[in-house]
C-alpha positions as CSV (number, residue, x, y, z in Angstrom):
1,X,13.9,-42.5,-29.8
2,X,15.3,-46.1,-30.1
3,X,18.7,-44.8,-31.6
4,X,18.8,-42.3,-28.6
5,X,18.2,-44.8,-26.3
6,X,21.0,-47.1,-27.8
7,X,23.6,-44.3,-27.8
8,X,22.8,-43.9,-23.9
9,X,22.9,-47.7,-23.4
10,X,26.4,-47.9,-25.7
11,X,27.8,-44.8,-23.6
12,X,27.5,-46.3,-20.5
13,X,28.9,-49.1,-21.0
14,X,31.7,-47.6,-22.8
15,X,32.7,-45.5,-19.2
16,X,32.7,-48.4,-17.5
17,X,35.1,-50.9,-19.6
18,X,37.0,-48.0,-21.3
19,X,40.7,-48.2,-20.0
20,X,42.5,-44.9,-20.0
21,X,44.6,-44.9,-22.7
22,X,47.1,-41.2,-23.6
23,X,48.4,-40.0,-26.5
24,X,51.4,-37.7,-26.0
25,X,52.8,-35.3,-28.5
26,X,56.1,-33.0,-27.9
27,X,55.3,-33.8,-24.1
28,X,51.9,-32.4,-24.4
29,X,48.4,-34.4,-23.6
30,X,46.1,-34.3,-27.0
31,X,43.7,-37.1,-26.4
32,X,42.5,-38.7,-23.4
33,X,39.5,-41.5,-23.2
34,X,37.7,-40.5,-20.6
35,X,37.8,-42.4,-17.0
36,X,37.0,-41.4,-14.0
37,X,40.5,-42.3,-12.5
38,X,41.1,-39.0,-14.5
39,X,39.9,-36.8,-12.3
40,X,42.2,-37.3,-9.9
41,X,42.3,-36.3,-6.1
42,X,41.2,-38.3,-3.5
43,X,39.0,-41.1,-4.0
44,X,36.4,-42.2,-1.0
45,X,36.0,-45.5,0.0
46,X,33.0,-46.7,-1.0
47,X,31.2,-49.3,0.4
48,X,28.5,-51.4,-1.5
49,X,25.4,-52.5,0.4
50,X,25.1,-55.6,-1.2
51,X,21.9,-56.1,-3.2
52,X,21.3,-59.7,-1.9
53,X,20.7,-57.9,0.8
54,X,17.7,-56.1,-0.1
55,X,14.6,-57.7,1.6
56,X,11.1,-57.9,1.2
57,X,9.4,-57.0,4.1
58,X,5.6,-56.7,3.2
59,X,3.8,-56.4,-0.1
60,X,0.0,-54.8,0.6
61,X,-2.6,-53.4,-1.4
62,X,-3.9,-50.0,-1.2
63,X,-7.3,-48.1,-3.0
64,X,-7.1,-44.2,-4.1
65,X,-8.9,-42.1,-3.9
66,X,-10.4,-42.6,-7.5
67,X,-10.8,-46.1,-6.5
68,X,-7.8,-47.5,-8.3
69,X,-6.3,-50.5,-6.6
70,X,-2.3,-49.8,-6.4
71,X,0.1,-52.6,-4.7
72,X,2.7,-51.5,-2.3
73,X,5.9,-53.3,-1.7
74,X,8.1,-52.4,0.7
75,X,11.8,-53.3,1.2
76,X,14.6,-53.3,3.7
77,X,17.7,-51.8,2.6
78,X,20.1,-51.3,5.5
79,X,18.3,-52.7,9.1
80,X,21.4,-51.2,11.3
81,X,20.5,-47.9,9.2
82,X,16.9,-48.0,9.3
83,X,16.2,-47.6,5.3
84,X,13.4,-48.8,3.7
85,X,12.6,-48.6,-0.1
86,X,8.7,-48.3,-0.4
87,X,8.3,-49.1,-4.5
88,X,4.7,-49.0,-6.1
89,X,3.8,-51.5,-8.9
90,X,5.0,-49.7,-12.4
91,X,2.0,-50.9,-14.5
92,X,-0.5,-49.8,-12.3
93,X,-2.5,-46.4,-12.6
94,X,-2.5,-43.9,-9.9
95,X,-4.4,-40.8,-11.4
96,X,-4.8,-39.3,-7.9
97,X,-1.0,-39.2,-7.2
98,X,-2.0,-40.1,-3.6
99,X,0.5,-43.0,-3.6
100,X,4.4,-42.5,-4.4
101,X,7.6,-44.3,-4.5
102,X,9.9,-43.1,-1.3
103,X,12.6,-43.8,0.1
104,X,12.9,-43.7,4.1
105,X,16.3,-43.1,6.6
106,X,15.7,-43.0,9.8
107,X,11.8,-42.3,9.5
108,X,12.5,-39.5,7.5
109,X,10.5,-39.9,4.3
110,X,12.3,-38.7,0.6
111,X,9.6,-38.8,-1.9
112,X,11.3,-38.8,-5.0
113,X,9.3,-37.6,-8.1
114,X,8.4,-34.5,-6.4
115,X,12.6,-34.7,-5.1
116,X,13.8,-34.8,-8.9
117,X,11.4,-33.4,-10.5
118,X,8.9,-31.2,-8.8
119,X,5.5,-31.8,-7.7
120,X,4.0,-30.9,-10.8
121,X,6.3,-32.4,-13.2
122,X,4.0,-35.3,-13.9
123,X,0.2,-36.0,-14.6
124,X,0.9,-39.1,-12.7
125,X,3.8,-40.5,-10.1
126,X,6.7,-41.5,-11.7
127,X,8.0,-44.5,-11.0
128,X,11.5,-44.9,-9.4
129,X,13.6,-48.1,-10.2
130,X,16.6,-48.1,-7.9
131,X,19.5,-49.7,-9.3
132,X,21.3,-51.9,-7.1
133,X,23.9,-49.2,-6.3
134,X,23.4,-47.9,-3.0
135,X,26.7,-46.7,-1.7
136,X,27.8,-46.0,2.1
137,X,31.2,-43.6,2.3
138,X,32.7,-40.9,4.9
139,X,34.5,-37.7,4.5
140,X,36.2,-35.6,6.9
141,X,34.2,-37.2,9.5
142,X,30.9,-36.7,7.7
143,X,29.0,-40.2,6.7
144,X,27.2,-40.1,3.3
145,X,24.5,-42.1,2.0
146,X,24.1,-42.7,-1.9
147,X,21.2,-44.2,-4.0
148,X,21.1,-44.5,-7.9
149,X,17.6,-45.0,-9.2
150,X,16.7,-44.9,-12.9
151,X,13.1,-43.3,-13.8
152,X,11.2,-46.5,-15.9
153,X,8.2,-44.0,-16.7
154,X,10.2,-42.1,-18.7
155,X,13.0,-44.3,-20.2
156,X,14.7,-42.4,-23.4
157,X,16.0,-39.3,-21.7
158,X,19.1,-38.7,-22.0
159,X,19.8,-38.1,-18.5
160,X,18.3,-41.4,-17.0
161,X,20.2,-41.7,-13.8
162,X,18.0,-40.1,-10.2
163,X,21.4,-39.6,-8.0
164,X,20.1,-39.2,-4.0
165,X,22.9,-38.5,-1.7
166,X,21.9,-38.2,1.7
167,X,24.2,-36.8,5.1
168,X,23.4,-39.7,7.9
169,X,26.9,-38.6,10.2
170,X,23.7,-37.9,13.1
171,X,22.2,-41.1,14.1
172,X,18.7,-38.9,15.6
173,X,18.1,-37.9,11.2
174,X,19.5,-37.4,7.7
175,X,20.3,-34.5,6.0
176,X,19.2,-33.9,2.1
177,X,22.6,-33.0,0.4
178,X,21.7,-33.6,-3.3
179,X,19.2,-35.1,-5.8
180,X,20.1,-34.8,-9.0
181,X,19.7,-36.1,-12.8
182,X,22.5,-37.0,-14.9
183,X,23.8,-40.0,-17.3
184,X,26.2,-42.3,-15.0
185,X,25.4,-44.2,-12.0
186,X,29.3,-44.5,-10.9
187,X,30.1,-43.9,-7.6
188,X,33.6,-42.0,-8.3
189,X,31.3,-39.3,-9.2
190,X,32.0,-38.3,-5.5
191,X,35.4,-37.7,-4.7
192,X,37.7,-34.6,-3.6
193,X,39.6,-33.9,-6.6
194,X,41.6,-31.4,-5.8
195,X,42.7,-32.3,-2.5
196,X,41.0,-29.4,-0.7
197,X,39.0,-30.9,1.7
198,X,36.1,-30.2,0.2
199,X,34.0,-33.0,-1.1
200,X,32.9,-32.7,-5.2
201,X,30.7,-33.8,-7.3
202,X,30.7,-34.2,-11.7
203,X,27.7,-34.0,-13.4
204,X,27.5,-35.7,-16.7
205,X,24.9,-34.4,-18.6
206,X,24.5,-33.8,-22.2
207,X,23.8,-30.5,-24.7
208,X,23.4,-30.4,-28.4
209,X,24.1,-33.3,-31.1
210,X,25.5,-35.7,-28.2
211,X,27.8,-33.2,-26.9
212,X,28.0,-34.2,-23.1
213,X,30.1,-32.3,-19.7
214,X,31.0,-33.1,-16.8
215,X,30.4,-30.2,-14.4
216,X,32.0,-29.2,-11.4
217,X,30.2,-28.8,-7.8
218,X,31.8,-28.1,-4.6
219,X,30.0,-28.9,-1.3
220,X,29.2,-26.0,0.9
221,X,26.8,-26.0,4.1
222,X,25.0,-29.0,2.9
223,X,24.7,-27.8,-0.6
224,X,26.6,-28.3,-3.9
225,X,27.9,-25.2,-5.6
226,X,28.4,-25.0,-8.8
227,X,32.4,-24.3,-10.5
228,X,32.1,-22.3,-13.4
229,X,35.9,-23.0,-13.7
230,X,36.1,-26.5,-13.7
231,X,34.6,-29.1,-16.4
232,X,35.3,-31.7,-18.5
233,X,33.7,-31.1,-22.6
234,X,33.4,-35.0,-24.1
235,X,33.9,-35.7,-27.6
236,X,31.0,-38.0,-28.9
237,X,31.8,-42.0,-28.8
238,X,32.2,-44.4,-28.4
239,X,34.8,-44.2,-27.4
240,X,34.3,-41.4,-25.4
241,X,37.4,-39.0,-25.6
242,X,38.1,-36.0,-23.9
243,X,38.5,-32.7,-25.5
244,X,41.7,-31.0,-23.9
245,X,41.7,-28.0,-25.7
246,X,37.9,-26.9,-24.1
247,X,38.0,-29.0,-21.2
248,X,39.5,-26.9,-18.0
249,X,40.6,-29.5,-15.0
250,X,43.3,-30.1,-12.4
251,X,45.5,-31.7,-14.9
252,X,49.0,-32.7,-14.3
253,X,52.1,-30.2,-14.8
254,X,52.1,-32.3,-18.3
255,X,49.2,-31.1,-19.6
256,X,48.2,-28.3,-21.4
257,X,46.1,-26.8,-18.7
């Protein structure tokens, strides 16, 4: 388990400091490190909501119903967008699963074990972590909110990264778009990358003996759709290269596909 976890730890780092370096043979593309400047298309401008920031608004205690004492802190995230982060104390026992980490917009509540995982998945609540990585962007007039959070009850999975992405463009609510697992908390995740007008999303996720993909979705009335045409097949690192010959993208008129 520790080597797993050291390979997910190398990996991310390595897609973050990696430049993008190409290797060109007879004018064709044979190796590529992987970057997501490589997916090319349009890329949204992101705005950080710095994490100094983040505030502490209360911190109270709270009794199950099996008589467990569980501490509750809650925290503001955005004031002019009303989100708070209400985040349970990790070592703390809550057999009942009465009590659970969520994340409120606009008094809309997101619970999010029972948003990534089900409301079975777990004897107990899992515990939600969010990473200081919560994103604001528009597209075609739409506003987007984004939150990474990493799941610290269950920390050697390979895909360790909770992605939340939520539709705020109506200032009366919020709109569920996605919440999904997968192995990068970048940002340029999101992007339209082939200048349809259509905002995407790549999945990273991994298969067999550290194989790992990046999958295509397209976003369709408020839901992403999967393309079973487009995807990226990287070789195993670091550093993380990508394999042309069984990867299928919007590459340039130089490449092989």
């Amino acid at each position: 388990m520790k080597k797993i976890k050291l390979k997910v730890v190398i990996f991310l780092i390595s897609i973050t400091f990696y430049s993008v370096n190409i290797y060109c043979q007879n004018g064709k593309f044979e190796k590529t490190i992987f970057s997501y400047k490589l997916l090319g298309g349009d890329s949204l401008n992101y705005k950080l909501i710095e994490p100094n920031k983040f505030r502490l608004l209360n911190k109270k205690y709270v009794i199950t119903k099996a008589n467990e004492k569980l501490t509750e802190n809650i925290y503001l995230i955005d004031s002019k967008l009303d989100v708070k982060y209400y985040k349970f104390d990790f070592y703390e026992v809550d057999s009942t699963k009465q009590f659970r980490d969520k994340i409120q917009v606009r008094k809309r509540n997101f619970v999010l074990d029972s948003l990534f995982y089900g409301e079975e998945y777990f004897n107990k609540p899992a515990r939600m972590s969010l990473l200081n990585k919560v994103y604001k962007f528009s597209f075609l007039k739409h506003n987007y909110l984004c939150f990474f959070f990493q799941d610290i009850t269950n920390p050697d999975s390979m895909l360790n990264t909770n992605v939340l992405l939520l539709d705020i463009t109506n200032k009366n609510k919020c709109v569920l778009i996605l919440s999904d697992l997968q192995a990068s908390e970048d940002i340029r995740c999101f992007g339209d990358f082939n200048k349809d007008k259509v905002l995407d999303y790549v999945a990273w996720s991994f298969g067999d003996s550290f194989t790992s993909k990046l999958s295509m979705y397209e976003l369709h009335k408020n839901k992403f759709v999967l393309n079973k045409m487009k995807y990226i097949i990287i070789e195993d690192g670091p550093p993380y290269y990508i394999d042309i010959s069984q990867s299928n993208w919007w590459w340039n008129n130089n490449r092989t596909r």
